[in-house]
C-alpha positions in Angstrom: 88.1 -149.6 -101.4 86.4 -150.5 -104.5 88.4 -151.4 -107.5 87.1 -149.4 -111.1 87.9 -150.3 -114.7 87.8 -148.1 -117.3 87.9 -149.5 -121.0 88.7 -146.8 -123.7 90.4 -148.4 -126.4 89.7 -146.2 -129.6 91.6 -143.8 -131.9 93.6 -141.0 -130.3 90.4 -138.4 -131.1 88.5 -140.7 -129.3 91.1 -141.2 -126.4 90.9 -136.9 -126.3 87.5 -137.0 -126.1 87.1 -139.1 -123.3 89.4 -137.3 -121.0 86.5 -135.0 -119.4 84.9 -138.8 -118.6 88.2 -139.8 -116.9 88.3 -136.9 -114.6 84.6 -137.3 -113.5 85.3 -141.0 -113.3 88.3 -140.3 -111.2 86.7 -137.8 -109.0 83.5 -140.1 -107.9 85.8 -142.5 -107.2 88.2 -140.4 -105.2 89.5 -143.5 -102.2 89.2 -146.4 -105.0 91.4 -147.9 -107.2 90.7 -146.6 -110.9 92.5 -148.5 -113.8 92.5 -148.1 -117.5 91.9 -150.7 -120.0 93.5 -149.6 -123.3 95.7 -149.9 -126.4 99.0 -149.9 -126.9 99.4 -146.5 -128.3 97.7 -144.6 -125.6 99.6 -146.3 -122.7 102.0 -143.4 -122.0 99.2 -141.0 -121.9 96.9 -143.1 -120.0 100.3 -143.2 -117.3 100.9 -139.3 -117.4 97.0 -138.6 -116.6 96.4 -138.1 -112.9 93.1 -139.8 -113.2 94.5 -143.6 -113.3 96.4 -145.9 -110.4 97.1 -148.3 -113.6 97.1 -148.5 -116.9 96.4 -152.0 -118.5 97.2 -152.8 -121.8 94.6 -154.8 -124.4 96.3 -156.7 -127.3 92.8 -157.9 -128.9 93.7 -161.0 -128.5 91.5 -163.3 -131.6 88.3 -165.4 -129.5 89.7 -168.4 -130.8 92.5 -167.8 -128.2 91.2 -169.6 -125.0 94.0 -169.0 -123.1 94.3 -165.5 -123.8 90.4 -165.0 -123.6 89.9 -166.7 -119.8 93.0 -164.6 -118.9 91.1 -160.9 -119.7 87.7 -162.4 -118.1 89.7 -163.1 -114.8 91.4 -159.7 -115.5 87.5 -158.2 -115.8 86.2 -160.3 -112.7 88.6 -158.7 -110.5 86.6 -155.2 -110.6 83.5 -154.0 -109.0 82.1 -152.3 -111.8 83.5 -151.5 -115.3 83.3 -148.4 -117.4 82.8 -149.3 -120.6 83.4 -145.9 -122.7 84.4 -147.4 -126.1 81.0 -149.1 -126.0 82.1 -151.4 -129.4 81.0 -154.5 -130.4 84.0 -155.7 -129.0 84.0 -154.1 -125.3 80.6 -154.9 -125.0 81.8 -158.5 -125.8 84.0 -158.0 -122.7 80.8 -157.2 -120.6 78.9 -160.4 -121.4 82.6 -162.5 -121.1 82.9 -160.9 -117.7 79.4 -162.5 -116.6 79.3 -159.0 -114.4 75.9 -156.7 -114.2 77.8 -153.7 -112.5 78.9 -152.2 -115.7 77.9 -149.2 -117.6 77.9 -149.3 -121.4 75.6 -151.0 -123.8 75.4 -154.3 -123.4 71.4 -155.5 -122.4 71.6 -156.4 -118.4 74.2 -154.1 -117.6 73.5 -152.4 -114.2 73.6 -148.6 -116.0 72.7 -149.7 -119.6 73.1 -146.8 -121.7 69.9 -147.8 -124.0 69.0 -144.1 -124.9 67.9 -144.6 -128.4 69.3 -141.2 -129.6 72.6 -142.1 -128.5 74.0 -142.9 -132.1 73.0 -139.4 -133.3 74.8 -137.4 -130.6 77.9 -135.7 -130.1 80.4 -137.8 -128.5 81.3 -136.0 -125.2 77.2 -135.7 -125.0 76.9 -139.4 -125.8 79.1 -139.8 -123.0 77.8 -137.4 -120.5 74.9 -139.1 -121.0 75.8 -142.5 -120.3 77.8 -141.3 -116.7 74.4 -140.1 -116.1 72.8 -143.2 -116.1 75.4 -144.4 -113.9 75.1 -141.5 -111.1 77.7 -139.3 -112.4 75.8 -135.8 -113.0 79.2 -133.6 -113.8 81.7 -133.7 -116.6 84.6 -131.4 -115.4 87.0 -129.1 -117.6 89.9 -131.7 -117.2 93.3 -129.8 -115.5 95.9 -130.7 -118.6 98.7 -129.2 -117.1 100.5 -132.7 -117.3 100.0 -132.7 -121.2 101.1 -129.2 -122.2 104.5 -129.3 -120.8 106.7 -131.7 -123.0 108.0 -131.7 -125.8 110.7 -130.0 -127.9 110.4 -126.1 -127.1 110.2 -123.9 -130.7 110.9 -120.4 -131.4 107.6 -118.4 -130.8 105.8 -117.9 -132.1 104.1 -120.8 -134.4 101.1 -122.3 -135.7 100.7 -126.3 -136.3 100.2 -127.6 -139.3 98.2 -131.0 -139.4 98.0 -132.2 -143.2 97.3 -136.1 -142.4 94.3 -138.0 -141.5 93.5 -141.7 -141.8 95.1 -143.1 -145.0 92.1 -145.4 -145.8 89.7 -142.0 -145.8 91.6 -139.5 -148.2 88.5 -137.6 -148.4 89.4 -136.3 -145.1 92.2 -134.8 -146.3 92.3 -130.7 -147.3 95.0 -131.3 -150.4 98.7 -130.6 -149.1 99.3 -128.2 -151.8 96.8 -125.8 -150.1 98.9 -126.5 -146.4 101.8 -125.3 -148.3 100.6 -122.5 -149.3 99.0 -121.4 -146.1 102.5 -122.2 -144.3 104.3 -119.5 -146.8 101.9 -117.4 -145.9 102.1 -118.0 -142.5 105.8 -117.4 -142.5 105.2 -114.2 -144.2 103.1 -113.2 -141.2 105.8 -114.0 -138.3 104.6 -117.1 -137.7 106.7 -120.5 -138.0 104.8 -123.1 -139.7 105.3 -126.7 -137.8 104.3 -129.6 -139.4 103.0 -132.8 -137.0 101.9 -136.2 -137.2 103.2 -139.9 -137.4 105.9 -141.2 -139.7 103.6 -142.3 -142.3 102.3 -138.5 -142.8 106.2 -137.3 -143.7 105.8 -137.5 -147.5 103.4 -134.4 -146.5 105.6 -132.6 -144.7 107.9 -133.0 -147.3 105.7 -131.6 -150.1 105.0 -128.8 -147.7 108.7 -127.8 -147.4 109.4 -127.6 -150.7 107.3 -124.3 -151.2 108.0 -123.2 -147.6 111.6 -124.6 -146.9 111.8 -122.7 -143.5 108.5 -124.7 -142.1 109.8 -127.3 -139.2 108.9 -131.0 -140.1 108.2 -132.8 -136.7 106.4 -135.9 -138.2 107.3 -138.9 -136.9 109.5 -137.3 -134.7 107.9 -136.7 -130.9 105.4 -139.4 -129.1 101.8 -138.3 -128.3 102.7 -137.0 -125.0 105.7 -134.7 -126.6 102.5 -133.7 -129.1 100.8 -132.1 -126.4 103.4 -129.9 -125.5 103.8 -128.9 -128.9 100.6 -128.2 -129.6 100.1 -126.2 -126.2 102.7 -123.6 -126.8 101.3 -123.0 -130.2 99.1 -120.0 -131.5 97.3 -121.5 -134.0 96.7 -125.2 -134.9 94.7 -126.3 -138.0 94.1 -129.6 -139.5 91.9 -132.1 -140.1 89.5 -134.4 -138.5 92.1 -136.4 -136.9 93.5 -137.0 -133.4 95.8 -134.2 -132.9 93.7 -131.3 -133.8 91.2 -133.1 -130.8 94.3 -132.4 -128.7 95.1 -129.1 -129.2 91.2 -128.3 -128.8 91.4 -130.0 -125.5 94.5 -127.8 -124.5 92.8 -124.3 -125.1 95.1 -123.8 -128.2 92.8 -121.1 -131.1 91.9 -124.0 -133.8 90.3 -124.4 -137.1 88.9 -127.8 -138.4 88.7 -129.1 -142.1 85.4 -131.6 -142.4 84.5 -133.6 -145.3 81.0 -135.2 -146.3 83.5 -138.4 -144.8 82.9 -137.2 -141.2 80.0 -135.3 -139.5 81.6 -132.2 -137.2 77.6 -132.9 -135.0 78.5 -136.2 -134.4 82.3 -135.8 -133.6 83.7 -132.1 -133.9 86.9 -131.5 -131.5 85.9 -129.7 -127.8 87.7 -126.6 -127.0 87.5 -124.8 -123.1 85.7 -121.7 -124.5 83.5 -120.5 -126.6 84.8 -119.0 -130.7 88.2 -121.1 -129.5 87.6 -124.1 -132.3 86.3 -122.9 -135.9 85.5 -125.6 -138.2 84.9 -125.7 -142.0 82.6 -128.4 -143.2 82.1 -129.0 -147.1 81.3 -131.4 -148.7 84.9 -132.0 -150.9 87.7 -130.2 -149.2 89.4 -129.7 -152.7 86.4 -126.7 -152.9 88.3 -124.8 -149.9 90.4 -122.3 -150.7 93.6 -121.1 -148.5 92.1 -117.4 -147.9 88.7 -118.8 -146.5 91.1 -121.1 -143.7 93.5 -118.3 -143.2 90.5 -116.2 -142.5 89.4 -118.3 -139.7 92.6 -116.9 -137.6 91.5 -113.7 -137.2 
């Protein structure tokens, strides 16, 4: 029995993403051991999956920390080959500390170098499809989520999510919460419940949102990413920005409409859905140009 690593260490889009990778990982290796190398945040999905026998946790520990440092290359020497699907600066860092060829990423030596020159202008889940390739793995399966979709708080149906936040640092990304709360009244007026996610920093948002629509449900801060998923299952409608949970709900079949900015390129890094119409996006270049009637629209 060979033992497998799989480093994915990114944001939660980019955990998402990889989870079609995890199950064709999983399934070529179906009699060896198959760990995960990732953060802290994505522990308790990377334990739920069915595609892992571990899940190991990497605290970026600074290079100037030899103790720390020696301790993750004896960590990496103890596999047979590495998937490295961040493929960072850092990761591949990790291949050439390793002193190991049987790797697949970027890093120049590796055994399944993934030196396709287009690579940077591809979609992700091609980018990656392509890179298994070069490592033997010809399929990318529709992943079974059955283990995300079922936690969670269960809300009167039916609902559509609401997902008004996006990386603080890029507030281009975000569509301006005024125009949320006004699609959540509307939403209301239509039968459906408007529920608000995303982390504790994001509640400020939620807030604004409820003071036009009082009866919206404010979940922010309040379920894990795990409890997310269920959420976001049961849902009939999710729409957001580009950020992590709208990759989610994409993933878990739920109808979907996506807010880009000139910040981010849908080519490059659009959410996946399981079928074909199920994710619209909208990509302008200033989201403060989108009105509430052209997203409502997209519901239909």
């Amino acid at each position: 029995m060979a033992r497998i690593l799989v480093i994915r260490l990114g944001a939660l889009g980019d955990f998402v993403q990889s989870f079609a990778p995890f199950a064709a990982i999983r399934a070529h290796h179906a009699h060896d051991e198959v760990d995960l190398l990732t953060q802290p945040p994505f522990a308790e999905l990377g334990s739920a999956c069915p595609w892992f026998d571990h899940v190991l946790l990497d605290r970026r520990p600074p290079w100037r920390d030899i103790a720390a440092i020696m301790a993750l290359r004896r960590m990496l020497r103890g596999y047979d080959f590495v998937y490295d699907l961040q493929t960072s600066g850092r990761s591949t860092r990790y291949f050439h500390l390793s002193g190991r060829r049987a790797w697949s990423g970027i890093g120049r030596g590796a055994q399944a170098v993934h030196d396709n020159p287009q690579r940077r202008f591809m979609h992700t889940r091609a980018r990656q499809r392509d890179q298994l390739r070069q490592a033997g793995l010809d399929h990318l399966p529709v992943p079974d989520l059955s283990w995300l979709a079922r936690g969670g708080p269960v809300l009167p149906a039916p609902y559509a999510v609401l997902v008004p936040g996006a990386a603080a640092h890029r507030p281009a990304k975000r569509w301006p919460v005024e125009r949320y709360a006004a699609l959540a009244v509307r939403l209301h007026a239509q039968g459906l419940l408007p529920v608000i996610v995303g982390g504790k920093g994001e509640a400020g948002l939620a807030r604004t949102i409820r003071k036009t629509c009082p009866d919206a449900v404010d979940l922010t801060g309040t379920t894990t990413l795990l409890e997310l998923g269920g959420v976001l299952a049961r849902a009939t409608w999710a729409v957001g920005n580009d950020t992590g949970p709208m990759h989610m709900a994409a993933a878990l079949g739920v109808k979907c409409t996506v807010l880009f900015s000139a910040d981010s390129n849908p080519a490059l890094t659009a959410p996946v859905g399981v079928r074909a119409g199920q994710v619209r996006v909208i990509y302008v270049h200033d989201l403060a140009t989108v009105r509430v009637d052209r997203v409502a629209a997209t519901r239909a």
